[in-house]
C-alpha positions in Angstrom: -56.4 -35.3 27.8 -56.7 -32.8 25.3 -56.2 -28.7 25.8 -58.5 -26.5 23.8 -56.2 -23.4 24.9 -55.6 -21.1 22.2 -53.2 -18.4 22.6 -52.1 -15.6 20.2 -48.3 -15.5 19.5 -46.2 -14.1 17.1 -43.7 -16.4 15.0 -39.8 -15.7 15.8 -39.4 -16.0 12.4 -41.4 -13.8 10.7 -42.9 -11.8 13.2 -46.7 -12.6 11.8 -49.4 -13.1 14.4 -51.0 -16.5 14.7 -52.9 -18.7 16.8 -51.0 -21.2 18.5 -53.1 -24.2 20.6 -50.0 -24.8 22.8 -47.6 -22.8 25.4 -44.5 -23.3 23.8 -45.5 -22.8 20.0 -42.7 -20.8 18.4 -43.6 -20.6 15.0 -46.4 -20.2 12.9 -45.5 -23.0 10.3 -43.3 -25.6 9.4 -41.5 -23.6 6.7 -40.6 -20.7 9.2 -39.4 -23.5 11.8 -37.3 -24.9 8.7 -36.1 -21.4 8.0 -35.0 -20.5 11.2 -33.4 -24.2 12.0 -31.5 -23.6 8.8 -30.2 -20.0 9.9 -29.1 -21.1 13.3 -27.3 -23.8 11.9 -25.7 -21.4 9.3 -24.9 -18.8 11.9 -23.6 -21.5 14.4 -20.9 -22.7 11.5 -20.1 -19.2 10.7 -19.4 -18.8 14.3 -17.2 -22.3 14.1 -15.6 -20.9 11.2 -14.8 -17.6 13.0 -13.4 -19.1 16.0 -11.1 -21.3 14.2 -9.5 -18.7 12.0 -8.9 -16.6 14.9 -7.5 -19.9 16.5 -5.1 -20.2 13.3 -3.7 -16.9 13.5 -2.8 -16.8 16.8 -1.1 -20.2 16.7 1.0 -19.3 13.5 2.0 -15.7 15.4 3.3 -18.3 18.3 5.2 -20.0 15.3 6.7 -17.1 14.0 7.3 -15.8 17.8 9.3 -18.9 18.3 11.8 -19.3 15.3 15.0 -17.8 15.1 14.7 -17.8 11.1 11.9 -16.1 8.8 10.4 -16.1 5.5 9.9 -13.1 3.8 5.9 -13.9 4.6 6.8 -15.0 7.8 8.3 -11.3 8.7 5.6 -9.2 6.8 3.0 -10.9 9.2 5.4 -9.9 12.2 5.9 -6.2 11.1 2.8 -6.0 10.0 3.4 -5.2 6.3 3.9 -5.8 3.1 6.2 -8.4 1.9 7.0 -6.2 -1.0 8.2 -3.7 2.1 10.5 -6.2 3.6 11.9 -7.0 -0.3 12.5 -3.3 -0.4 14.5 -3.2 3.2 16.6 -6.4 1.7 17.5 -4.8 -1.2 18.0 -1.0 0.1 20.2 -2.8 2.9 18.7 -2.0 6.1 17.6 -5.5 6.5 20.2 -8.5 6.1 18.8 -11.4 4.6 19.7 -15.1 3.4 19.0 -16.4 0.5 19.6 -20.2 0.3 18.4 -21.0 -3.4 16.8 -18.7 -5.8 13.0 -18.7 -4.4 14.2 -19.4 -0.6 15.2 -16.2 1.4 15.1 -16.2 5.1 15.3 -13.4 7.7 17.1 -14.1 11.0 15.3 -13.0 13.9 18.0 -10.4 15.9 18.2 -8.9 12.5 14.6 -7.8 12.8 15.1 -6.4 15.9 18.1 -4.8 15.1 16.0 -3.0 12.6 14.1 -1.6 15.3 17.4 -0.7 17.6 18.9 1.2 14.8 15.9 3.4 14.2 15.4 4.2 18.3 19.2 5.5 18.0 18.6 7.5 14.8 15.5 9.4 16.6 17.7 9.9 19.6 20.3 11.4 18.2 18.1 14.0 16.4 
């Protein structure tokens, strides 16, 4: 059986007025249903994209939370700074390093949190 109903709706796409001769009509043509197919797919790998970046960071901030030793990369992340910051604590002394070749210089973890120790007693005693 055939339905002669004829409803006006307005496309989810576009938001133009149309006539649609079914219920469930969501579009007014088959380039607005390809252009809104194609942006829910874009948004939905977007989303995919999102959720495994913020997936990444947290497992490399369990990483660093977990090693006793640190790149210079490694302990910017963890103070939240530069790494040219944690260069300048190396070489002003404030922060002990090792350096086991040339390019490879590594931070031990209690030394970091020494760091922190240090200042609380310097704004204690003032």
């Amino acid at each position: 059986m055939s339905s002669n109903i004829k409803t006006i709706r307005i496309c989810q796409y576009c938001g133009k007025e149309f006539i649609a001769k079914t219920t469930v009509t969501r579009y007014c043509s088959h380039t607005c249903n390809k252009k809104a197919y194609k942006t829910a797919l874009k948004t939905k790998k977007i989303e995919e994209s999102n959720i495994n970046m913020q997936l990444f960071k947290e497992s490399s901030i369990d990483i660093i939370n977990s090693s006793a030793f640190l790149t210079v990369k490694e302990s910017a992340c963890l103070l939240k700074c530069s790494k040219q910051m944690i260069y300048h604590l190396v070489n002003s002394g404030r922060l002990k390093s090792i350096k086991l070749s040339v390019r490879n210089t590594r931070i031990s973890r209690i030394e970091i949190d020494n760091l922190f120790k240090i200042s609380i007693l310097r704004v204690k005693e003032n």
